[in-house]
GULO-634346 format. One record per atom (N, C-alpha, C): x, y, z. Coordinates in pm, whole numbers, plus 50000, padded with zeros to 5 digits. Example, Ala and Ser with C-alpha at 12.3 -4.5 7.8 and 13.67 -1.06 7.14 Angstrom:
BEGIN
513194943150780 512304955050780 513204967050780 512854977550708 513674989450714 512905000350787 
***
This chain:
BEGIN
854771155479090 855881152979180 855761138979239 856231129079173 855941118779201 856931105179237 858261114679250 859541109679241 859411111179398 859731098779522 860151103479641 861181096679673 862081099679638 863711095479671 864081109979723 864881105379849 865151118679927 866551118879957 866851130579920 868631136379952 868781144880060 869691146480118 870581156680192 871991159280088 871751175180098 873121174080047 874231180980163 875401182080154 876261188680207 877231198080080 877911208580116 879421213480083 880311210480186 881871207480169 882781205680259 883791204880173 884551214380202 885611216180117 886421225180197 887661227180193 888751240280256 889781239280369 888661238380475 889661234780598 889361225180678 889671224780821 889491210180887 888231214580957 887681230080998 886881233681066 885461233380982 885701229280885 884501229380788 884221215680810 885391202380831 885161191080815 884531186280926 884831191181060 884701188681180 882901194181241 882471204581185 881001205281115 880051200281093 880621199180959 879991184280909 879611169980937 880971168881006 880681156081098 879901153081178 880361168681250 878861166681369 877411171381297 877121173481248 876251178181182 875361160281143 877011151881079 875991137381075 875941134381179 876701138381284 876381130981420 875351127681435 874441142481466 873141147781464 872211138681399 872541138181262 871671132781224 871511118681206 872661111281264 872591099381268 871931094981363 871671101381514 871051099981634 869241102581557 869141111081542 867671115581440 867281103681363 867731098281245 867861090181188 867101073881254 868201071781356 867731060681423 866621062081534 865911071881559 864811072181620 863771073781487 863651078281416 862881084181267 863961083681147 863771065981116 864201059880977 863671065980881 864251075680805 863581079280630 864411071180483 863211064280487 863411059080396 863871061480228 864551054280193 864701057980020 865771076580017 866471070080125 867531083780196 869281082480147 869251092980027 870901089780027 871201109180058 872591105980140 873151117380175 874361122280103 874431133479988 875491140379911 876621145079986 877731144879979 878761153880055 879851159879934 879881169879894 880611174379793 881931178879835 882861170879854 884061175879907 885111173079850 886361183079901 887311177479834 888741165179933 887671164980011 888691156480106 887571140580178 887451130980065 886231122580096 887291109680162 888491110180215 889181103080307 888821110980404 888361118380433 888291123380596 886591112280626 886201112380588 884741105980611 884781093380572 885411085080518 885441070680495 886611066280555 886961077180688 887661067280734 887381066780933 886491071080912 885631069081092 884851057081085 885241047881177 884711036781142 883191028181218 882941019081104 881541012881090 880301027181105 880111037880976 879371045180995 878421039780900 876911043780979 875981035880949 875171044080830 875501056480800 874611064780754 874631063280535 874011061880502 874021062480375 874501068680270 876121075980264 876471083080202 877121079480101 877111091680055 877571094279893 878331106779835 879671103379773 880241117979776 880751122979593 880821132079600 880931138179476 882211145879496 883561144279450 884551150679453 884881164779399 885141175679443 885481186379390 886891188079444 887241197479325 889081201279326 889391216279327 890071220779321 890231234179312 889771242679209 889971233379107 889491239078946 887941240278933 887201232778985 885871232179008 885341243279091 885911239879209 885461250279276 885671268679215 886641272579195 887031281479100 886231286379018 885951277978941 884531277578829 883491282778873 883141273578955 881811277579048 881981291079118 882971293679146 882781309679223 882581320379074 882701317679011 882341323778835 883181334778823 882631340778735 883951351978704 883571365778816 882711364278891 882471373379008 883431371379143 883971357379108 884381355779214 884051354879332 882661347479384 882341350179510 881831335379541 882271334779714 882111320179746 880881316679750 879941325979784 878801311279797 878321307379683 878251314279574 878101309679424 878181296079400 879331291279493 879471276979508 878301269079502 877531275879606 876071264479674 875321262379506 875441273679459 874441275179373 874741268379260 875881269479178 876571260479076 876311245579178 876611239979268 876381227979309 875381223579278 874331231079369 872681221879365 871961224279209 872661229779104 872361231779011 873041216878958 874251213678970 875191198678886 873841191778972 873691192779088 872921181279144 871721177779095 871211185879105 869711187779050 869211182478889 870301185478836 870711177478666 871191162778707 871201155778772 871641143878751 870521135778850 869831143278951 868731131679069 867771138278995 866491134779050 865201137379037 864711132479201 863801142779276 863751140579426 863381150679532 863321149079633 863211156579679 864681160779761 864971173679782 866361178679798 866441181679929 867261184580044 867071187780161 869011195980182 869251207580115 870601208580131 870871215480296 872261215280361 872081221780453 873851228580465 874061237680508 875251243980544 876011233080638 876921232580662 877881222580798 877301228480925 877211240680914 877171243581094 875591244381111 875021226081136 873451223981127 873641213481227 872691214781305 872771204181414 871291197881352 870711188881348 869231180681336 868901178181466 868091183681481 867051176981638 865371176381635 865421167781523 864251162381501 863431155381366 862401150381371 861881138381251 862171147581154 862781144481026 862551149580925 861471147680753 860961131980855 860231128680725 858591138980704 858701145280810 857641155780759 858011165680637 859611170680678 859991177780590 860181173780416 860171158380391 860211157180276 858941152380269 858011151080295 856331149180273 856351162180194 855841170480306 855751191180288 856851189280126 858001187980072 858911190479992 858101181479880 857731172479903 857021161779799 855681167879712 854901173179812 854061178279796 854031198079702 855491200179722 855521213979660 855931227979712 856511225379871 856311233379974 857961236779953 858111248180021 859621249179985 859961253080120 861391248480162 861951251580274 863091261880315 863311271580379 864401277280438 865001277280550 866281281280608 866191280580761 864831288980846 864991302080827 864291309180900 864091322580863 862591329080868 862611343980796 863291350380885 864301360980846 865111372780909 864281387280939 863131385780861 862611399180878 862541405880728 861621415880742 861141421880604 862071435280585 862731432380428 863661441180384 863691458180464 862391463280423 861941475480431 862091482480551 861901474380639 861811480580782 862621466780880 863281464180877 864141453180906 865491464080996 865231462681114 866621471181221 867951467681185 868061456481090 869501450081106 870241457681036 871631461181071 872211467680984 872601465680833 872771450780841 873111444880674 872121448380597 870391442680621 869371447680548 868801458280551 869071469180629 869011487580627 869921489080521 871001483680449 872101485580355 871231482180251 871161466980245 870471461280143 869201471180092 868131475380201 867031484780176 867491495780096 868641501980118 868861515580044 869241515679962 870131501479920 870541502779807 869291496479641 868431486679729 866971483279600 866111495179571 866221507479720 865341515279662 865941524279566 867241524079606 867711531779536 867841531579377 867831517979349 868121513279201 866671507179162 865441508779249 863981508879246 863881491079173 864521484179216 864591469779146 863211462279158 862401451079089 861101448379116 862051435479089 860741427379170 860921406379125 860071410178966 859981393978912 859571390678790 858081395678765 857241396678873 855881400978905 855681421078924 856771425178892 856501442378931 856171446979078 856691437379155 857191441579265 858261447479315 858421457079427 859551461679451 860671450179602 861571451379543 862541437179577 862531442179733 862631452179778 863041460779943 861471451080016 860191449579958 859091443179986 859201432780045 860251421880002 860161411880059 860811406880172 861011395380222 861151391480316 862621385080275 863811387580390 864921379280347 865001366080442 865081355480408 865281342680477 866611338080483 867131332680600 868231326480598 868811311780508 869551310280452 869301302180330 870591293980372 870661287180504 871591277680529 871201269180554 870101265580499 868821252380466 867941259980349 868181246380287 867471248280138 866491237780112 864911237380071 864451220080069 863121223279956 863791213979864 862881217979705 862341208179649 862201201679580 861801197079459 862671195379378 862841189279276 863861191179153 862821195279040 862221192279060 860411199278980 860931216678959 861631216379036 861761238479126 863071237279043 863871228278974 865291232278929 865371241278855 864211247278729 864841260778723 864601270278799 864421273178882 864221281478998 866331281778997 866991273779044 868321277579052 869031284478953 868541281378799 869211291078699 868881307478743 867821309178778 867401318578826 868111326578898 868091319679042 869091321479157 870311325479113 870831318379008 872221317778963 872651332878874 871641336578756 871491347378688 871491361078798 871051356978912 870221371378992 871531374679047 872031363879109 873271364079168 874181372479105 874531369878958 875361370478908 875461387378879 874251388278820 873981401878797 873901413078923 873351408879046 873201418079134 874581421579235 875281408879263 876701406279312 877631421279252 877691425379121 878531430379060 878241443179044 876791446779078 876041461779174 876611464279365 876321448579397 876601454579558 877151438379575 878451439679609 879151427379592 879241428479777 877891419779792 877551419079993 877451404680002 878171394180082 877691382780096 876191377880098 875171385880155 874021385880187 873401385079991 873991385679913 873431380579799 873141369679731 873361359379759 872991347279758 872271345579791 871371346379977 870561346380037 869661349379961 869771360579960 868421374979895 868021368279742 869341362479670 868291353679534 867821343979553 868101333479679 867141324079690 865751330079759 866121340179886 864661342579918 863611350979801 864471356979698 863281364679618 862441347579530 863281340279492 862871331079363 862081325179466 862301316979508 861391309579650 860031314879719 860231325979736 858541333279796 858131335279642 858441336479492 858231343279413 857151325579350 858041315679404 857561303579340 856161292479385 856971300579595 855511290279658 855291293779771 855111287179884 854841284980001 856451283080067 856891292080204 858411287780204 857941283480405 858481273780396 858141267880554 859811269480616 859351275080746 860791271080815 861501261580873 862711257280840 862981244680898 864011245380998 863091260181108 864281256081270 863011245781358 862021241681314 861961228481402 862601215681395 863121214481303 864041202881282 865721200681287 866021215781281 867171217781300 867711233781357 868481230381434 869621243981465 870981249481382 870681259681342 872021265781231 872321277081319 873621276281361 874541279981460 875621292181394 875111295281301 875831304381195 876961316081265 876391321081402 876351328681466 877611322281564 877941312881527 878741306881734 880101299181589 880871306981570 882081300281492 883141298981640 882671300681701 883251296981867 883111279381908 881871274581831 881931264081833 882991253781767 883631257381668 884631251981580 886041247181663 886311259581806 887351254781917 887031236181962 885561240782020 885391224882062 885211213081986 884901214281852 884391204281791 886021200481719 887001207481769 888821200681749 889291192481797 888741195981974 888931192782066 888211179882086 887161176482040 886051166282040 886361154681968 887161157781859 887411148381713 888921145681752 889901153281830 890571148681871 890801138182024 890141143382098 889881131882217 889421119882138 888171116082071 887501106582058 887861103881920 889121103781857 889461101781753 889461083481723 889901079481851 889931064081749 888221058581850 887411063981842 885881056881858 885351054981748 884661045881738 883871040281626 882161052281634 881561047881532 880861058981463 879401057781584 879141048881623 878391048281705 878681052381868 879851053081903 879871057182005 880151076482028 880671080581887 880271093181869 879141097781860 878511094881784 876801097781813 876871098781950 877291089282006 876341090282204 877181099382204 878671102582267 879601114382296 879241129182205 878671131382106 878421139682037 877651153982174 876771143982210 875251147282311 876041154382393 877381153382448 878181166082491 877981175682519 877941177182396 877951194682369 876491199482327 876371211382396 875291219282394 875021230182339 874501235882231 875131244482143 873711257582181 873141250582232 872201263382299 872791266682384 873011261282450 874061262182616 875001277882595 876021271782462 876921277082414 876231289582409 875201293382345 875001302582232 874341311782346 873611307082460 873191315282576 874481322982641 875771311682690 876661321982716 877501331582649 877571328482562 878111337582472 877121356582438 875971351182402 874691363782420 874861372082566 875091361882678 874961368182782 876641376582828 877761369482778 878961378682819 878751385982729 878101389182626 878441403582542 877191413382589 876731408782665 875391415382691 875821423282814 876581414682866 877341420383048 878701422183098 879151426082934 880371434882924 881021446182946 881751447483047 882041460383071 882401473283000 882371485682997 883081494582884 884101489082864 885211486682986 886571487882993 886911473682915 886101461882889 885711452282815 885581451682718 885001462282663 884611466782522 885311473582468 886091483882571 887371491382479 888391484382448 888451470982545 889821465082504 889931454382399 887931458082401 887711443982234 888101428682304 887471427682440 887771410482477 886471405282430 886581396482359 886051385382283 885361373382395 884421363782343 883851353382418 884481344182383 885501333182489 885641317582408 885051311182492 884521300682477 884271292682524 884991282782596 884951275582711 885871270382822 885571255482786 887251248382749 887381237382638 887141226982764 886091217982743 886061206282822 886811199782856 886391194582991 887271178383031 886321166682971 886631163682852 885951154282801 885951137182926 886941136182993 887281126483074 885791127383151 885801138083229 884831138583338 883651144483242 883261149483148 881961149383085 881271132583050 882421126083004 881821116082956 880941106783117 881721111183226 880601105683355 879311104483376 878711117883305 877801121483276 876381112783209 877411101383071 876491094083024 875991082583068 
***
């Protein structure tokens, strides 16, 4: 592994709330970036709308975009039809054309912190995920109590004669490999394909990167370097609201205005009104939004 040219990739494709994400997502990492320069750094964005990003101006960050269309995308959801298939047909085109170390991440990723450890650890052979969820078998969550009944049920083993309910599922909205590991994605891609069309659960994608990945190496988590907010699509109100106030600022003064918003902040109140909800609250199904800033008087702040 001797190639250290380092990527980020992105998906962004669909709507404006995907784009608005993303953005902040480079916000993030453009602030990161300029405290902890990584070198020999180009950033992928696979979208189908690459005027939304070349046109915020003087952005400093190193990107690079790869166009997808409807027909592509299409493809990529395969004849199963299922979206995240996407990720996987992607970092598979990608992976055939760089040699490197890979660092992909979902849009709703904030960076808050050095990442050149993470492509050292990636250089070296180490593989990355967001974060373990807990072990299949005995796992409280309701999705993987599903998932559990249905591997034992069909008694499925990994490539080693293990039973699949054994392992551990990781959140896979951070991905960080090797291209050394690229067939590891045909893999991913086959498991997918085949298991999708037994129990067609979003949570299948996940579950083929976490089986191939623990099956291949060492899997490190990467919530010290970053926050995946998967959970707070509540955030998508403000980050409208954000891109619209500060629409004609240049790319550097978003970075500073970015610092805004607090997405722990967010994610505490939100935990806590559903936590201290009334019945009469709960029967009527009231929901958490979040209370849209005075960006005027936040910006006092800086």
């Amino acid at each position: 592994m001797n190639n250290d040219k380092k990527y980020i990739i992105f998906q962004c494709y669909g709507n404006k709330n995907i784009y608005f994400e993303c953005t902040y997502a480079l916000l993030s990492l453009s602030k990161i970036l300029k405290l902890f320069p990584v070198s020999d750094l180009e950033i992928w964005i696979y979208t189908d709308n690459i005027a939304w990003f070349t046109a915020f101006k003087n952005c400093t960050l190193p990107l690079f975009f790869k166009e997808i269309d409807e027909t592509i995308i299409n493809r990529w959801r395969g004849d199963i039809d299922f979206i995240h298939r996407i990720k996987i047909e992607m970092l598979i085109d990608f992976a055939r054309k760089k040699s490197g170390n890979l660092f992909y991440s979902d849009t709703d990723v904030i960076f808050r912190n050095d990442i050149n450890i993470v492509f050292e650890n990636i250089q070296q052979g180490d593989l990355y995920m967001h974060t373990m969820e807990g072990n299949i078998a005995d796992s409280p969550n309701p999705v993987l109590k599903k998932l559990n009944e249905f591997l034992l049920k069909e008694k499925l083993k990994d490539d080693h004669s293990n039973y699949l309910n054994r392992m551990a599922m990781w959140n896979a909205g951070i991905l960080g490999f090797n291209t050394s590991y690229n067939t590891l994605l045909d893999k991913v891609l086959v498991f997918t394909d085949n298991m999708y069309k037994k129990y067609p659960k979003h949570v299948i994608e996940q579950f083929a990167f976490s089986v191939y990945f623990q099956q291949a190496g060492n899997i490190k988590s990467a919530t010290p370097y970053s926050i995946h907010y998967w959970n707070l699509k509540e955030m998508r109100i403000l980050l409208e609201t954000f891109f619209m106030y500060f629409k004609n600022s240049e790319w550097n003064e978003l970075v500073k205005y970015s610092t805004l918003i607090d997405v722990n902040v967010l994610m505490q109140e939100k935990m806590n009104f559903y936590s201290n909800r009334s019945i009469i609250a709960k029967i009527q199904k009231k929901h958490w939004l979040p209370i849209l800033p005075d960006w005027e008087n936040l910006l006092k702040q800086l």
